[in-house]
N, CA, C and O atoms as a GROMACS GRO file, in nm:
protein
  256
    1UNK      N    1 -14.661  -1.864  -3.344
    1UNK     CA    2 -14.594  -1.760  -3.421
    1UNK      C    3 -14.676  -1.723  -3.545
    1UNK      O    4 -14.676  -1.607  -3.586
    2UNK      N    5 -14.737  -1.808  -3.600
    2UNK     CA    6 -14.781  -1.809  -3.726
    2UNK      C    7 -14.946  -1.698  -3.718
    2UNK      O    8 -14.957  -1.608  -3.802
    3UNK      N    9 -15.063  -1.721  -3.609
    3UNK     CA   10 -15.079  -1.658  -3.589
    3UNK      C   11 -15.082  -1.507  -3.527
    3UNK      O   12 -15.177  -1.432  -3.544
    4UNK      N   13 -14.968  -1.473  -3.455
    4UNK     CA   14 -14.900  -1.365  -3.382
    4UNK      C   15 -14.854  -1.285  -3.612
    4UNK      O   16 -14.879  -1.170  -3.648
    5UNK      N   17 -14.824  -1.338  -3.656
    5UNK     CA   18 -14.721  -1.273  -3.750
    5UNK      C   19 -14.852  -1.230  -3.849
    5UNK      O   20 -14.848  -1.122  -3.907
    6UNK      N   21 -14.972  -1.324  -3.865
    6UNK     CA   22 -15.122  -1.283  -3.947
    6UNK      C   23 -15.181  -1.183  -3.872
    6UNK      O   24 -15.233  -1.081  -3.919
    7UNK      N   25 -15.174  -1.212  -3.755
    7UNK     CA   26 -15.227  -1.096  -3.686
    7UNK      C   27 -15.176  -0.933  -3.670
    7UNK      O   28 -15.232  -0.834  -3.623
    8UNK      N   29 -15.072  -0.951  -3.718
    8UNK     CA   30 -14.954  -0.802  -3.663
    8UNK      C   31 -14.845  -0.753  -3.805
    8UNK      O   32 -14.795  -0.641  -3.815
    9UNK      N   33 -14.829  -0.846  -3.887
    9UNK     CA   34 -14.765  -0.839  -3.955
    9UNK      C   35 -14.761  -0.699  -4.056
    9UNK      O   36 -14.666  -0.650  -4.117
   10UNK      N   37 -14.892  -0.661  -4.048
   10UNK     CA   38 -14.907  -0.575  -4.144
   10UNK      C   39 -14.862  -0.389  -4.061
   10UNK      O   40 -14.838  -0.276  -4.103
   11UNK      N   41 -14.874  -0.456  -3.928
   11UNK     CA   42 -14.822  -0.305  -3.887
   11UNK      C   43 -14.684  -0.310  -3.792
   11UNK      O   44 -14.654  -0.239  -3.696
   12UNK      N   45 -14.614  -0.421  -3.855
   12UNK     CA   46 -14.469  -0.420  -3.774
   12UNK      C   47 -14.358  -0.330  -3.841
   12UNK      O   48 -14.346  -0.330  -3.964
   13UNK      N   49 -14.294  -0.271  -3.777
   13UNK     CA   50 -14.196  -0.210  -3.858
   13UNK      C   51 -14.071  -0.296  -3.935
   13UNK      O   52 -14.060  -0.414  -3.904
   14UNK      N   53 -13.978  -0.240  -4.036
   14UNK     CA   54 -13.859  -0.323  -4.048
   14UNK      C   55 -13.796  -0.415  -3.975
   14UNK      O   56 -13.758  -0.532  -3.985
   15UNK      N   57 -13.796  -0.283  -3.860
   15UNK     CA   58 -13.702  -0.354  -3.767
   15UNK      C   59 -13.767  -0.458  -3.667
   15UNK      O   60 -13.689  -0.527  -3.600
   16UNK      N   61 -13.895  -0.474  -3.653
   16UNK     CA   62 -13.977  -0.542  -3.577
   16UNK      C   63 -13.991  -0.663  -3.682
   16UNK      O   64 -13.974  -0.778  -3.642
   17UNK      N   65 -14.022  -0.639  -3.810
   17UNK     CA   66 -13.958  -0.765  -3.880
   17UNK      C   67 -13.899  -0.870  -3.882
   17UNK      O   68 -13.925  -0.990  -3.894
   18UNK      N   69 -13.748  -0.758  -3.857
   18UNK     CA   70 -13.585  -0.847  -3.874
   18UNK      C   71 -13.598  -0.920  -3.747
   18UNK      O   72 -13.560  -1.037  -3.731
   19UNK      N   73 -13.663  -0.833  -3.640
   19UNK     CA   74 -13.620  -0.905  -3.490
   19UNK      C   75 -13.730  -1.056  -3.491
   19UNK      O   76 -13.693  -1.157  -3.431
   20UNK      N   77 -13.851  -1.053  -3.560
   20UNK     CA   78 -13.962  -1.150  -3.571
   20UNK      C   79 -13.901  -1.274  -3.654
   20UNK      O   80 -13.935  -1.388  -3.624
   21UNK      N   81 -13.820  -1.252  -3.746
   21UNK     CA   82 -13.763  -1.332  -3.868
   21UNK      C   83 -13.617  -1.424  -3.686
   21UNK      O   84 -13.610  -1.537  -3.637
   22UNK      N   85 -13.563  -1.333  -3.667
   22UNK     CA   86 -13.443  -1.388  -3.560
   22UNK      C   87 -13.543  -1.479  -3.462
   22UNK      O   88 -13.513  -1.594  -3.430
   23UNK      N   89 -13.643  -1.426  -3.427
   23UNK     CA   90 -13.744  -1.537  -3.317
   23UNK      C   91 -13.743  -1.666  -3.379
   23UNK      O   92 -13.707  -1.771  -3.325
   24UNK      N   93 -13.783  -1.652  -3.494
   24UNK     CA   94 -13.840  -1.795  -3.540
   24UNK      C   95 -13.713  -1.863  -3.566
   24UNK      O   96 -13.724  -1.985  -3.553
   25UNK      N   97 -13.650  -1.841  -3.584
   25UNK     CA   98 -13.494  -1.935  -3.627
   25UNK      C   99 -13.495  -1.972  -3.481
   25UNK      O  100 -13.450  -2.086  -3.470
   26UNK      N  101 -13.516  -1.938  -3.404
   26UNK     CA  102 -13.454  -2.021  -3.243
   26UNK      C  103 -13.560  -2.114  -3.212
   26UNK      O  104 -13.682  -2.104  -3.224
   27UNK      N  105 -13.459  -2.242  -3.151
   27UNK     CA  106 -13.529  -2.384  -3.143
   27UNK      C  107 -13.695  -2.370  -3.048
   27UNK      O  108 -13.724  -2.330  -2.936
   28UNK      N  109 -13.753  -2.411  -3.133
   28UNK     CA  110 -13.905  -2.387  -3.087
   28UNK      C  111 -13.921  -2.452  -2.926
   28UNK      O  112 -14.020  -2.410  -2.865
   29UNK      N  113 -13.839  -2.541  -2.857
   29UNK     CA  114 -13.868  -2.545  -2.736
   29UNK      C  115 -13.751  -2.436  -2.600
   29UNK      O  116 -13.726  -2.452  -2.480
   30UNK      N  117 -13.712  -2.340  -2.696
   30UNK     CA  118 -13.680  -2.216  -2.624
   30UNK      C  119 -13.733  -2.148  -2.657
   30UNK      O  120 -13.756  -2.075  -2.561
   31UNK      N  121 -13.783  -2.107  -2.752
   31UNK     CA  122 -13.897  -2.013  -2.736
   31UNK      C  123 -14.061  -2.027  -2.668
   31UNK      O  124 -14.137  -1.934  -2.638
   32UNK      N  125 -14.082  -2.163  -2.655
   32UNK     CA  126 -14.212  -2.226  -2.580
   32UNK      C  127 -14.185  -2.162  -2.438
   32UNK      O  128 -14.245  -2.065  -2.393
   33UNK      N  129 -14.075  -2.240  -2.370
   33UNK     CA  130 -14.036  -2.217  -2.234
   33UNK      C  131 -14.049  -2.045  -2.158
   33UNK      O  132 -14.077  -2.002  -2.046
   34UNK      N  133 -14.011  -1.987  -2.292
   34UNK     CA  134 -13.985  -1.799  -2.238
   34UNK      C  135 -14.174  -1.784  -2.189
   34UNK      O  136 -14.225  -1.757  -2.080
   35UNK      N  137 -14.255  -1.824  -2.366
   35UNK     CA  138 -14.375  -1.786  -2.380
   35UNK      C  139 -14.455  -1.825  -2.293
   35UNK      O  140 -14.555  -1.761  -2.260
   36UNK      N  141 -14.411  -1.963  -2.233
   36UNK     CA  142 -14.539  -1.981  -2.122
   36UNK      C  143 -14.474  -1.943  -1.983
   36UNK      O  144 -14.554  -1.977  -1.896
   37UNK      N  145 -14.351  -1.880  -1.923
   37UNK     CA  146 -14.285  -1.861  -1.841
   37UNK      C  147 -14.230  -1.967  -1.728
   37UNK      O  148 -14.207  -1.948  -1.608
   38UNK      N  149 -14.219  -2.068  -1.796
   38UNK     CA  150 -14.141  -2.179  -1.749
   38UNK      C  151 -13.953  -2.115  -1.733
   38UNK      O  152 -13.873  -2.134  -1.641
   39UNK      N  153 -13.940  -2.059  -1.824
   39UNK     CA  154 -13.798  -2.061  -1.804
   39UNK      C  155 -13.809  -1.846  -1.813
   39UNK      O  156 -13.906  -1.791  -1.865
   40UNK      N  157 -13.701  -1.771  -1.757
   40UNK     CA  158 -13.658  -1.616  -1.804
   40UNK      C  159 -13.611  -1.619  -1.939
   40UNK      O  160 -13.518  -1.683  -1.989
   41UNK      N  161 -13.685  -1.545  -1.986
   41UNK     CA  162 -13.655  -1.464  -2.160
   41UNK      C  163 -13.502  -1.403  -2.075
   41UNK      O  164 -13.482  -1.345  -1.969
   42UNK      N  165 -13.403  -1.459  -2.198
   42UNK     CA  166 -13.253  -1.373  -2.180
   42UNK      C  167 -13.301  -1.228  -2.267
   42UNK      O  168 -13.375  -1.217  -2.364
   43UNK      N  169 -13.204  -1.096  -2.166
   43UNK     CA  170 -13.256  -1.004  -2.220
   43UNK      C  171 -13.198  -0.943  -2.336
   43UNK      O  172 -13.191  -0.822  -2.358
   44UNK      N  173 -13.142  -1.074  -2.440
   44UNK     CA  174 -13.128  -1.018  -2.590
   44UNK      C  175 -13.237  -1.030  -2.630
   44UNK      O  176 -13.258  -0.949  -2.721
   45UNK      N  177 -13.351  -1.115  -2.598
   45UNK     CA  178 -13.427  -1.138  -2.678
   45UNK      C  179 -13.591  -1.061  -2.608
   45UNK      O  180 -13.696  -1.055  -2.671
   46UNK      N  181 -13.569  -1.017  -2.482
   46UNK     CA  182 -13.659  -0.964  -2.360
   46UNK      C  183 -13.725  -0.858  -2.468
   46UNK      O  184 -13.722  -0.743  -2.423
   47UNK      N  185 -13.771  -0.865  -2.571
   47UNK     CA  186 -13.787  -0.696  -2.610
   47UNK      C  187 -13.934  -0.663  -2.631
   47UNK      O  188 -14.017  -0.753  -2.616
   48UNK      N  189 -13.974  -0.528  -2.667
   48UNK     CA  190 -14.109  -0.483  -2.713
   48UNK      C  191 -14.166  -0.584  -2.791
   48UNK      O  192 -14.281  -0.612  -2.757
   49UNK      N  193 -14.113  -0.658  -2.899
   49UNK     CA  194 -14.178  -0.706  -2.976
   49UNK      C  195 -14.201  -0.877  -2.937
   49UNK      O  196 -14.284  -0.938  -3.005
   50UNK      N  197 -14.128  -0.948  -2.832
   50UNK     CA  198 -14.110  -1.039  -2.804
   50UNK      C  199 -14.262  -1.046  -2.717
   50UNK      O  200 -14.361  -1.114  -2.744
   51UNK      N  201 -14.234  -0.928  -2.574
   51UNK     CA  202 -14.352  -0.917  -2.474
   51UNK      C  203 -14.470  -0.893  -2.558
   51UNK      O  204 -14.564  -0.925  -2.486
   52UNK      N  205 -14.530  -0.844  -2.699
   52UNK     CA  206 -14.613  -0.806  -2.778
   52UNK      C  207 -14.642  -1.023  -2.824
   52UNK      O  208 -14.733  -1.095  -2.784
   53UNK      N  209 -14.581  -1.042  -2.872
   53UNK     CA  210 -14.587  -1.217  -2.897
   53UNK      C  211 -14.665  -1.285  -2.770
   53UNK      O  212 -14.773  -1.343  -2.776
   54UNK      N  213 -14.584  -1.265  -2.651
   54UNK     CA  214 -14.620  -1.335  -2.528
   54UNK      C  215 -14.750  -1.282  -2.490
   54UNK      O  216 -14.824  -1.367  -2.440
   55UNK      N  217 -14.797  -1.167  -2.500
   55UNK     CA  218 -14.920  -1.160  -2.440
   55UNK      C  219 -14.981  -1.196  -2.588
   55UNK      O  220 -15.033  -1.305  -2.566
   56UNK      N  221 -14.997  -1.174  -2.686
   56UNK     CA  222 -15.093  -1.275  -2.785
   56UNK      C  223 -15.093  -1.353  -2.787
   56UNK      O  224 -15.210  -1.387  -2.804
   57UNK      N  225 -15.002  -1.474  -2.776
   57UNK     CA  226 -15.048  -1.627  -2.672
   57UNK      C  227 -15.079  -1.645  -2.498
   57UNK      O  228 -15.072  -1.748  -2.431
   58UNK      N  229 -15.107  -1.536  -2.466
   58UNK     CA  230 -15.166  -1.548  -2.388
   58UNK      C  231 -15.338  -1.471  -2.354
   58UNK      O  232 -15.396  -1.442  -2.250
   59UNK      N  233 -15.373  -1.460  -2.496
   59UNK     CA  234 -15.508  -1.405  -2.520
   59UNK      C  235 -15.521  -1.251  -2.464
   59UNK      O  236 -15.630  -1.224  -2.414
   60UNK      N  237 -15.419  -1.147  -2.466
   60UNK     CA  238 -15.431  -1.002  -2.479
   60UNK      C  239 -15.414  -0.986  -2.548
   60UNK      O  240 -15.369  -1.068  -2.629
   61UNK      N  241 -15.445  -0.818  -2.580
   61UNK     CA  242 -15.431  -0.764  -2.704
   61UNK      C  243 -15.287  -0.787  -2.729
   61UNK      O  244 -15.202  -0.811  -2.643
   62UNK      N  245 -15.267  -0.776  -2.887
   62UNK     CA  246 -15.094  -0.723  -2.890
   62UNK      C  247 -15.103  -0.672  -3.014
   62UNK      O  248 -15.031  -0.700  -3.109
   63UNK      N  249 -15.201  -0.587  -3.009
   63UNK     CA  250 -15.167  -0.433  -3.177
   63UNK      C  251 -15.073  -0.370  -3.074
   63UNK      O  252 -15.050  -0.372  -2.953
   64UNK      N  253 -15.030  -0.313  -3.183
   64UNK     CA  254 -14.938  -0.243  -3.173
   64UNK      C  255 -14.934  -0.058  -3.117
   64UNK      O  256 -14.827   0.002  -3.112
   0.00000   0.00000   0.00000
């Protein structure tokens, strides 16, 4: 996360913000599970900015 947020941070919107700030509050081994696709992202959390995270740990681009 920490690099995903140095990397992007400067061109996320508000609302891509608020939704980045809600990621990190959830227990880091549910968010591991979505990112490496061990487990389905529920689709509250399925969003633009989530799939933008997942492919930057997975070494694609993710500007925006």
């Amino acid at each position: 996360m920490g690099r995903f947020a140095e990397a992007t941070l400067d061109c996320l919107t508000s609302d891509e913000l608020s939704e980045l700030e809600r990621l990190i509050e959830l227990p880091d081994q549910d968010l591991l599970i979505w990112l490496i696709g061990e487990a389905e992202v529920p689709a509250e959390y399925d969003t633009p900015l989530f799939r933008k995270l997942r492919a930057f740990n997975r070494g694609r681009d993710a500007a925006p």
